[in-house]
C-alpha positions in Angstrom: 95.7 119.5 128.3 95.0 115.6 128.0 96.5 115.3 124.9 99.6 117.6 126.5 100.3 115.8 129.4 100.0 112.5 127.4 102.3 113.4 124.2 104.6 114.8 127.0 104.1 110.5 129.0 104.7 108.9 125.6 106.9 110.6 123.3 109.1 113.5 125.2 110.2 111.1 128.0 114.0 110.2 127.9 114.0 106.5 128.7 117.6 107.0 130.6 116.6 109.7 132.8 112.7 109.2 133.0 112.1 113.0 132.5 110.6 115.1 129.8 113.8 115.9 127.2 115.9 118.6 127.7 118.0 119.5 125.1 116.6 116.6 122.9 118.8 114.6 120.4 117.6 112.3 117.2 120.2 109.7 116.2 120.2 108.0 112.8 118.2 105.0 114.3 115.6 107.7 115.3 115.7 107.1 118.8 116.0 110.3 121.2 117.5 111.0 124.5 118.6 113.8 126.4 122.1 115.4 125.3 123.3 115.1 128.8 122.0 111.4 129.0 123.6 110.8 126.2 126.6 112.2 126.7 126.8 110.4 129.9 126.0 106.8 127.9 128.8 107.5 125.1 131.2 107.6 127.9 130.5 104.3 129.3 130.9 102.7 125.9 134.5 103.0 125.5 134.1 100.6 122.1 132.1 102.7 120.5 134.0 105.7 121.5 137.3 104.3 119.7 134.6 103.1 117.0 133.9 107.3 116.7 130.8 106.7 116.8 127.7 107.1 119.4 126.2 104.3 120.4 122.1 103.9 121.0 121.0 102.8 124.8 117.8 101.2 123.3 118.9 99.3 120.3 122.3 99.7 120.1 122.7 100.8 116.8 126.1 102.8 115.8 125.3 106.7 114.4 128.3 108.1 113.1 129.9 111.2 113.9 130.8 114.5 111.8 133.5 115.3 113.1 135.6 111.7 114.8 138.4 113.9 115.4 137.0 116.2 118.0 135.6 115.6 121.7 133.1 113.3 122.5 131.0 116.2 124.1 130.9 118.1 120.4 129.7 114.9 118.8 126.9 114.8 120.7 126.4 118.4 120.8 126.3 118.8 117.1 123.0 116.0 117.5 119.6 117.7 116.6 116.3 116.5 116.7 114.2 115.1 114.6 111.6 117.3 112.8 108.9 115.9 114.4 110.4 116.0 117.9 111.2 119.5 117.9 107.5 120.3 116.4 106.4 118.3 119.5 109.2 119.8 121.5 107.9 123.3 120.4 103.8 122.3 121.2 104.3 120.7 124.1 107.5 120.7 125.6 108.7 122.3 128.4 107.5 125.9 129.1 104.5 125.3 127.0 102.1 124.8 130.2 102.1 128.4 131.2 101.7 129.6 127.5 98.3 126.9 127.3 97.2 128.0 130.8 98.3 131.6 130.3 99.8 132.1 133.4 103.6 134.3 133.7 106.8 131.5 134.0 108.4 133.9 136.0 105.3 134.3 138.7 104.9 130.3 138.1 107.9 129.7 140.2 107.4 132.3 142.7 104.2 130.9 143.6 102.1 133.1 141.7 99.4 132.9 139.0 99.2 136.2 137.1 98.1 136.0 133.8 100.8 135.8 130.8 100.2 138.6 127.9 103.5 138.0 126.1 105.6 135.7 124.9 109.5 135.7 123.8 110.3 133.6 120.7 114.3 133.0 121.8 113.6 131.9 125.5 110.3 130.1 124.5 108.8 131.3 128.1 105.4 133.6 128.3 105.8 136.5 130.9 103.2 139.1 132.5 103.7 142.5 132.1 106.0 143.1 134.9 108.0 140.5 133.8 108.6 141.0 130.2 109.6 144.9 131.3 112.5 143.7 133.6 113.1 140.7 130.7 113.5 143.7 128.2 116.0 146.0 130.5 118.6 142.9 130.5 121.0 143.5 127.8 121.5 140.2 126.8 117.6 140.0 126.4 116.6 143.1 125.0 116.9 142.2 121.6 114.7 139.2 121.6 111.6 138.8 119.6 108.6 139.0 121.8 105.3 138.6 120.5 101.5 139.7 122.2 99.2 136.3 123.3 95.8 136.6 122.1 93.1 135.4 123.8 93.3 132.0 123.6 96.7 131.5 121.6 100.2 132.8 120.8 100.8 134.5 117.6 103.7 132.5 115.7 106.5 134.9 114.9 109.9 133.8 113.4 112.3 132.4 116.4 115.7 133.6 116.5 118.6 131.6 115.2 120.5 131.5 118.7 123.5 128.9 119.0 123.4 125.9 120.4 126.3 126.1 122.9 127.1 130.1 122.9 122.8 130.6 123.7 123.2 134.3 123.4 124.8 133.7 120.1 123.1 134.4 117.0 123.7 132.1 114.1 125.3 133.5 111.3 127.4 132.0 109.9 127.6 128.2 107.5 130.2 125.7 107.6 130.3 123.9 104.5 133.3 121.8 105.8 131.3 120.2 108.7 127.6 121.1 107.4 127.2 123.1 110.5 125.2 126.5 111.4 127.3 128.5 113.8 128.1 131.8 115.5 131.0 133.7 115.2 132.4 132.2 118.2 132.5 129.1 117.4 133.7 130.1 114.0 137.0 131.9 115.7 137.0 128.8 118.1 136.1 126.0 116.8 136.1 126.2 113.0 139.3 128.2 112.5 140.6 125.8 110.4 137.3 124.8 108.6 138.2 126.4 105.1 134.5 127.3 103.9 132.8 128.6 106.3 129.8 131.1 104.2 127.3 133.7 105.7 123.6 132.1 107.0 122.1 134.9 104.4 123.7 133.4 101.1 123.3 129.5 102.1 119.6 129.8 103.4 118.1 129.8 99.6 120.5 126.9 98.5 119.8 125.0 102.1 115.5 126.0 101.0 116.4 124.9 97.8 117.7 121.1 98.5 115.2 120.7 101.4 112.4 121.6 99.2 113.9 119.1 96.6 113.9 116.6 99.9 110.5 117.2 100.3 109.2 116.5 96.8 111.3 113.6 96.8 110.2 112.4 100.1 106.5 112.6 98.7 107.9 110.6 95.8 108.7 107.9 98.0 106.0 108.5 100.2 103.6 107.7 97.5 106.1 104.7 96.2 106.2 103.2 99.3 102.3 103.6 99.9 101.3 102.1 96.2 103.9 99.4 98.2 102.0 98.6 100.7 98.2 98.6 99.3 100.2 96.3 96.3 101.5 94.0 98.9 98.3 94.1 100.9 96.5 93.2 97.8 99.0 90.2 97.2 98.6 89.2 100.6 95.3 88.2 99.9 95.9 86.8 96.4 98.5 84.6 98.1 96.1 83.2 100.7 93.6 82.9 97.8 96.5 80.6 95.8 97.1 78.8 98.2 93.2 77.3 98.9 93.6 76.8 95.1 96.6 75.1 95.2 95.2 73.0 98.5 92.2 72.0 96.2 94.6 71.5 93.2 96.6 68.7 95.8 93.0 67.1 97.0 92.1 66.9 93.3 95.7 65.5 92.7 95.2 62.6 95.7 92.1 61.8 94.3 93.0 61.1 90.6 95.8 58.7 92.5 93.1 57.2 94.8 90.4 56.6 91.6 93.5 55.1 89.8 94.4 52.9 92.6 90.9 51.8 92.9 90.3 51.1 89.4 93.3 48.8 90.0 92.2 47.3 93.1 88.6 46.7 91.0 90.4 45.3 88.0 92.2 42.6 90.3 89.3 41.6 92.1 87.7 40.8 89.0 90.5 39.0 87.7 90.1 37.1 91.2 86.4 36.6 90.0 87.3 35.2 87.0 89.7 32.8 87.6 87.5 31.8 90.5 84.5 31.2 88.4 86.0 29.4 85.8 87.7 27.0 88.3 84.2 26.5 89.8 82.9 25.4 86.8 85.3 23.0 85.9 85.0 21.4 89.3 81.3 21.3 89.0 81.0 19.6 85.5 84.0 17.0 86.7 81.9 16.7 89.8 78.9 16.7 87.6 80.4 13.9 85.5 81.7 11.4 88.4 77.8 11.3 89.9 76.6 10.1 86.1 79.9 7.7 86.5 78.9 6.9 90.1 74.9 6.3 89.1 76.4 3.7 86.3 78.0 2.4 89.0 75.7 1.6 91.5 73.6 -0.1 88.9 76.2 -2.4 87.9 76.8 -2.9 91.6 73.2 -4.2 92.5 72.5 -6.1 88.9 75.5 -8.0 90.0 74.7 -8.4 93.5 71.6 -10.1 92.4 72.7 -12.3 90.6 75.1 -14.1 92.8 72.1 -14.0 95.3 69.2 -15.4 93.2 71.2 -18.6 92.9 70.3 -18.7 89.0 73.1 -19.6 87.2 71.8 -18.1 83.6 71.5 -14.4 85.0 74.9 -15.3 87.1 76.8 -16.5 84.3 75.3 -13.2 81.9 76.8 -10.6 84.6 79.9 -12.4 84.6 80.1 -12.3 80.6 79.6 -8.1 81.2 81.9 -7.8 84.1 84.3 -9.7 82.4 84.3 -7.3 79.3 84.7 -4.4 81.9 86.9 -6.0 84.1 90.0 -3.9 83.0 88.2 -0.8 84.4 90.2 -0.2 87.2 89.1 3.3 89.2 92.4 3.2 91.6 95.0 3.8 88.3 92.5 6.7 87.3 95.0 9.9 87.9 92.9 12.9 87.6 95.3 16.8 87.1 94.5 17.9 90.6 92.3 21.6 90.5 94.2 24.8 90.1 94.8 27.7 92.7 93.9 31.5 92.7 96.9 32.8 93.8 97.9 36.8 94.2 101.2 37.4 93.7 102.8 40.8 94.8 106.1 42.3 95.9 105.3 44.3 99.2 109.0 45.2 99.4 108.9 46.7 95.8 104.8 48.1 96.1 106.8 50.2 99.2 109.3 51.5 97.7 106.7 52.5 94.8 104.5 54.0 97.8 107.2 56.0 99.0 108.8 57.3 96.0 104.9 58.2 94.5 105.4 62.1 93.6 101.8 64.2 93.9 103.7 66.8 92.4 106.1 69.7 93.5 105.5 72.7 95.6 107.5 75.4 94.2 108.0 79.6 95.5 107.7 81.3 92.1 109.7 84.5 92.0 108.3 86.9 89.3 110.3 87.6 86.0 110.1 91.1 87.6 112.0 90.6 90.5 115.9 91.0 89.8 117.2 89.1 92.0 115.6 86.0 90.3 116.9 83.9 87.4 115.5 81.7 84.7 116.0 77.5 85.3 114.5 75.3 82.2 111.6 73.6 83.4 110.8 71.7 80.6 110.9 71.8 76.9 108.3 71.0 74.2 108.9 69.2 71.1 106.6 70.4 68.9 107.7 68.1 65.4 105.5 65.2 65.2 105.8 61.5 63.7 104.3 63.2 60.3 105.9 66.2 60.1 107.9 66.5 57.0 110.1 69.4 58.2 111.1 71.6 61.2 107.9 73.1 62.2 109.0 76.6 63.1 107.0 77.6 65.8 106.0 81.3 65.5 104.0 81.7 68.7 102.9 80.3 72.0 100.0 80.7 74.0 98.9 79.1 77.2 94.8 78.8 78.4 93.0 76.8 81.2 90.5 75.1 80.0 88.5 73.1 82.7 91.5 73.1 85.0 93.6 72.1 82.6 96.6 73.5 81.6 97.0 73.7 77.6 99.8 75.3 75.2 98.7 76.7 72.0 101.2 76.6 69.7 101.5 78.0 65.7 103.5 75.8 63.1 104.8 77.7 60.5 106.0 75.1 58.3 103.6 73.2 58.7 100.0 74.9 58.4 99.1 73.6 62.1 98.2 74.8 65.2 98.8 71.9 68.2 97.6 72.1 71.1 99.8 70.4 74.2 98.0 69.0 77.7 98.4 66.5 80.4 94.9 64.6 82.1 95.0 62.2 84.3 98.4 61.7 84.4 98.9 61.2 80.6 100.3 63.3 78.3 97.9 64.6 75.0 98.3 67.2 72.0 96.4 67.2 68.9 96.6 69.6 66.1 94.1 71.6 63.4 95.3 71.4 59.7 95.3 75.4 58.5 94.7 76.7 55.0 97.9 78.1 55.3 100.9 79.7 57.6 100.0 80.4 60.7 101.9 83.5 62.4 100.3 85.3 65.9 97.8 83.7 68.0 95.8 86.1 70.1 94.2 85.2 73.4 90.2 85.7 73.2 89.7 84.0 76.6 90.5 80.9 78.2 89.0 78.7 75.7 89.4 80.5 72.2 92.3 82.1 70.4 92.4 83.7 67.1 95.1 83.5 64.5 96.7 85.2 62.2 96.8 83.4 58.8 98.5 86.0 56.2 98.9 84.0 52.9 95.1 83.2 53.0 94.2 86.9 54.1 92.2 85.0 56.9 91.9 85.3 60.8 90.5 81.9 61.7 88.9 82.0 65.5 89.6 78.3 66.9 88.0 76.7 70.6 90.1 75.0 72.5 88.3 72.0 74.3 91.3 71.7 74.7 92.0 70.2 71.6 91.6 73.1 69.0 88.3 73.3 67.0 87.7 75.5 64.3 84.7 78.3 65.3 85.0 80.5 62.2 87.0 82.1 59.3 87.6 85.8 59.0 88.3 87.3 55.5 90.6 90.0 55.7 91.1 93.0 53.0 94.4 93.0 53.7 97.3 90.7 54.8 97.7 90.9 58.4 100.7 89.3 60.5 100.9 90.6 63.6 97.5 90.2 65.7 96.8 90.8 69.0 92.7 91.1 71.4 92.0 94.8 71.9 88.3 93.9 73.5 86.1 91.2 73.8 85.0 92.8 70.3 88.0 94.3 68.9 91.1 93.1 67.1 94.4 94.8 66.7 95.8 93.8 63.4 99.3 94.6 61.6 99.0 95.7 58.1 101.1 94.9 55.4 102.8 97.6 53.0 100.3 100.0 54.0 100.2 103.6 54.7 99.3 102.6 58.4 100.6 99.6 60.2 97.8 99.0 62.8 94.1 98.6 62.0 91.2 97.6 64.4 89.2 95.7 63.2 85.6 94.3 64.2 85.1 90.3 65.1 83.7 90.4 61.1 86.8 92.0 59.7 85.3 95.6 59.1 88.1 98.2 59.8 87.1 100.2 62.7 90.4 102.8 62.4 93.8 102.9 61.6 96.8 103.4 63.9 100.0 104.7 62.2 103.2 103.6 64.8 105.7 105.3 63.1 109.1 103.3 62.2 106.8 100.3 62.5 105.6 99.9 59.4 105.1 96.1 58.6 104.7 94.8 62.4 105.5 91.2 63.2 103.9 91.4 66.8 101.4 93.0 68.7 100.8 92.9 72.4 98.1 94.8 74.2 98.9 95.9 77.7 97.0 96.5 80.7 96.4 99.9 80.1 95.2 99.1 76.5 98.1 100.4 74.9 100.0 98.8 71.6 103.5 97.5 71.9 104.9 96.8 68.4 107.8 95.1 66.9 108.9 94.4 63.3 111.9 92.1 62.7 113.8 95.0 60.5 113.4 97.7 62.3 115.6 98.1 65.9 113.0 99.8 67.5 109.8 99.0 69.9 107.2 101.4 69.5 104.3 101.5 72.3 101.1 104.0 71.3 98.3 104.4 72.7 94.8 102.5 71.6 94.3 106.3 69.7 97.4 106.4 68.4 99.1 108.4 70.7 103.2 108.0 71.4 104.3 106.5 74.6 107.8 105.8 73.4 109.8 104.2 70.8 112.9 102.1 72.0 116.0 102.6 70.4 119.2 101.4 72.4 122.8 101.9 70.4 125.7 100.2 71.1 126.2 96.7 73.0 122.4 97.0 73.2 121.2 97.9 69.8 118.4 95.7 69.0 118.8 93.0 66.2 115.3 91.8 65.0 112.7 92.1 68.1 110.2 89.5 67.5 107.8 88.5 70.2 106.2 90.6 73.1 104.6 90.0 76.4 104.1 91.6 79.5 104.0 90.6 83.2 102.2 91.1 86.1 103.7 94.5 86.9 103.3 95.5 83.6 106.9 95.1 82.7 107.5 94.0 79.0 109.6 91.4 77.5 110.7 91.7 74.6 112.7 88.9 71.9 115.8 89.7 69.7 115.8 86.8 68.0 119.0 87.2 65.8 120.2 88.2 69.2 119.1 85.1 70.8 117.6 87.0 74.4 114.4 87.9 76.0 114.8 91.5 77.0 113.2 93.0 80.0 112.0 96.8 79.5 109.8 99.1 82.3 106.2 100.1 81.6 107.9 103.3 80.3 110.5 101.8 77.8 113.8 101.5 80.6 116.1 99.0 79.9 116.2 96.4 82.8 118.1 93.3 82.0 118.4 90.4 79.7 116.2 87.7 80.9 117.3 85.0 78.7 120.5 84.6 76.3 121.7 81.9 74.0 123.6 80.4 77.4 120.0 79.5 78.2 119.4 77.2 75.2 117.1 80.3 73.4 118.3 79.6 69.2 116.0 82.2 67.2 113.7 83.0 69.7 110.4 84.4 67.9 107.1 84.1 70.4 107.2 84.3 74.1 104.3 84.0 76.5 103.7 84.1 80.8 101.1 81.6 82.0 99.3 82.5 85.3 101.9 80.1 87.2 104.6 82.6 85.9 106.3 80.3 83.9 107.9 82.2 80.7 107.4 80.4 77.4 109.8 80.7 74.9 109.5 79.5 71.2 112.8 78.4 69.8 112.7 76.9 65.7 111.0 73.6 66.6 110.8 73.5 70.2 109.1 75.3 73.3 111.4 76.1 76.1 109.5 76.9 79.2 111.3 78.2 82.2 110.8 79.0 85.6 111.9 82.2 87.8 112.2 80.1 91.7 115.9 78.9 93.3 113.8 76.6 95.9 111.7 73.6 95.6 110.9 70.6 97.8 108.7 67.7 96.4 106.0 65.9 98.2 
């Protein structure tokens, strides 16, 4: 009775009239209200009445009508409830109190509590058994369903279909014309013009049909929208958890600037130092030499002194002989270069402006390559032919690790039998490179700080660490010439054959074939990319098909579009973080975006977006989309805002 008498408080309460529903209706907002309140509202609203349309008292959101031609009473007369309303309606609604306290409706209001033993399905009321008999002898009644109470509840039995507004109406008829169940009345009065109007009989398995179709679709979306939210819930966290990192990443960043300014501030101070000390000691050996000069002096002065005192004229006249020799010594004409400054020059105006204009770095939203509503903008590009390269360097694949914090770019040199690596530390700007025995083709991530590569005309896999400049760990002999290559396991290598019966073996960290994969219309694969789920995705330049199979073998599907979208040579393959895969054309000159499942989504990039013969492609953690393009590395971002800092 609690939970009654609180369902009834809550949620079958018309906020216009304050009292439990009667004759409930559900507009599109979801939002119920009496008919009669309703009704009332509608007419106050003369906007939304020339609108033809009902308007909602709590949120005033428009629902549109079936039928805009007819009265404002049958608009909101044709208005049902919600499913869940008229289940609550039905449980608890009015004339459910006497069912749940078995007592008779019709004693109820005379004042008298005798006990219910029946109840009628079309009047929804429970009656004693003096009551249902004179319910029974009405004609209008005596048809109804009535069904026996047991001890504690009533037996569900189906409910007559009565009309709406003719209540001793059975439905049985359909209008197709206005979606409607009616009676025959208001199919000779109000439908006479309605040209399809069907029997209740022959539409109730196509109306079962479509609403059980509704159902499994709502469960569909149910279960979308619930994989939604536990996906968004998750991010939610991962975004607070990026954001500390990013924090740190800024408090790192301030502190790099601060050590540099230091290391500045200590470098002038010890130029002050210097200058300082080296002007001390000249002033110290010039003082050093004027007391010597001041000591010669002094004895001069008092040898001569004596002389004119001791009244001897020999010792007179032999000082006079000396002073006369010196006599030309005259200290006043001495001009001495006066003693230099220490002196720190600076521009405050111009050390302000520096100040102000000093850039930490940028704080940008990243949108997903997922999301379509977002679109590529070239970050940056990376010119990957050095001083000593003697051609074009024809970058077959990318790859991007953190090592230590730092953000490095594997790339693979074709032309020239090198793999570079591409960083920035402490503000300056490094890459350095391992001389291959031959061509280099895929790179496959081990971890963050070792890759291994594909080298085909040596039959070698060489694994390399990255430090981050790339180290060579070890050198694989193969049995067979393997291009495309791609990390299974910690332990495990996926490896495209070469003119074999089967284009994909596994091998072991040694080399050893473990299996052998056959991918169909793949036979000579280019590239291999593992997925989440451990499957294969492979491509091969001549064939216009992407084949995905599972780490058994197994077919997942093979993508072959026709027409404007008929692949040209697919190259490189990735995937993101929802497991969406992006796939290169490179004589088409795009990155293609594909579903898990092999849909066609959109062209990511095109020749407009500077891509010429695309061939590796790579996502870093950041979501920036690497692209290799002949010579150089395009990288791109996914975001429309930014503000720097």
């Amino acid at each position: 009775m609690a939970t009654a008498k609180k369902l009834t408080e809550n949620h079958l309460t018309c906020v216009i009239c304050t009292e439990v529903f009667t004759d409930p209706a559900t507009l599109q907002c979801h939002h119920t209200f009496c008919k009669s309140c309703l009704l009332k509202y509608t007419y106050t609203q003369p906007e939304a009445v020339q609108a033809k349309s009902i308007p909602c008292p709590s949120c005033r959101q428009q629902t549109n009508v079936t039928n805009p031609d007819r009265p404002v009473e049958e608009w909101v007369s044709q208005l049902k409830p919600s499913h869940v309303m008229q289940g609550l309606m039905d449980d608890f609604g009015p004339g459910t109190k006497a069912v749940e306290e078995h007592v008779c409706s019709v004693c109820t209001k005379q004042g008298k509590t005798t006990p219910a033993t029946s109840w009628c399905s079309v009047c929804d009321v429970v009656f004693c058994e003096g009551c249902l008999q004179m319910h029974n002898m009405m004609p209008g009644l005596c048809d109804h369903e009535v069904a026996h109470l047991s001890d504690h509840t009533k037996t569900k039995v189906k409910r007559c279909f009565m009309c709406q507004v003719h209540r001793d109406e059975k439905v049985k008829l359909f209008c197709k014309d206005c979606k409607q169940a009616i009676c025959t009345i208001c199919c000779s009065i109000r439908h006479r013009t309605c040209k399809d109007v069907d029997t209740i009989e022959s539409m109730t398995p196509l109306v079962k049909e479509q609403l059980t179709n509704k159902i499994e679709q709502l469960r569909i979306n149910m279960a979308a929208t619930n994989n939604n939210i536990t996906w968004r819930k998750s991010t939610i966290q991962d975004v607070k958890s990026n954001s500390q990192t990013l924090k740190v990443q800024v408090t790192k960043t301030r502190e790099k600037v601060m050590r540099a300014i230091l290391r500045k501030e200590k470098q002038l101070l010890g130029d002050i130092d210097k200058a300082t000390d080296e002007q001390l000691s000249e002033l110290q050996a010039d003082i050093k030499s004027q007391e010597i000069e001041l000591q010669m002096y002094q004895q001069q002065y008092e040898f001569t002194a004596n002389a004119v005192t001791s009244n001897c004229e020999m010792d007179m006249y032999a000082i006079y002989d000396s002073v006369g020799l010196t006599s030309s010594d005259n200290r006043d004409t001495d001009i001495r270069p006066a003693a230099g400054r220490v002196v720190f020059t600076h521009d405050l105006d111009k050390l302000s402006k520096a100040v102000d204009e000093l850039q930490l770095g940028e704080v940008q939203v990243v949108h997903g390559v997922s999301d379509p509503e977002s679109y590529p903008v070239l970050h940056h590009t990376i010119d990957c032919k050095e001083d000593g390269d003697g051609e074009d360097p024809s970058v077959r694949d990318v790859t991007v690790l953190t090592v230590d914090g730092i953000k490095v770019t594997v790339v693979a040199g074709y032309n020239n039998k090198r793999l570079k690596t591409y960083y920035t530390s402490n503000f300056k700007s490094f890459h350095n490179q391992l001389l291959l025995s031959n061509y280099p083709w895929q790179i496959a991530k081990l971890s963050e700080s070792q890759i291994a590569v594909s080298v085909p005309g040596s039959e070698e896999i060489v694994t390399v660490n990255v430090t981050p400049d790339p180290v060579l760990l070890s050198t694989i002999k193969t049995s067979k010439v393997y291009y495309a290559l791609a990390s299974l396991s910690p332990s495990q290598l996926a490896a495209g054959t070469w003119r074999q019966s089967h284009s994909v073996d596994i091998l072991d960290m040694t080399g050893r074939i473990l299996r052998s994969i056959n991918t169909g219309v793949t036979g000579n694969p280019d590239h291999i990319h593992v997925t989440r789920n451990n499957n294969l995705v492979v491509s091969e330049g001549k064939v216009k098909s992407l084949v995905c199979v599972t780490s058994d073998g197994d077919a997942v599907f093979t993508y072959t579009p026709t027409g404007d979208r008929a692949l040209s040579y697919p190259r490189g393959i990735t995937t993101t973080s929802t497991r969406d895969i992006l796939l290169v054309d490179s004589s088409a000159h795009k990155v293609i975006q594909l579903t898990e499942s092999g849909q066609f989504v959109r062209d990511v990039l095109t020749q407009q977006d500077g891509l010429e013969y695309p061939d590796g492609v790579c996502l870093d953690a950041d979501g920036l989309l690497y692209v290799t393009s002949r010579r150089y590395v395009n990288v791109f971002k996914f975001c429309a805002a930014y503000r720097n800092l």
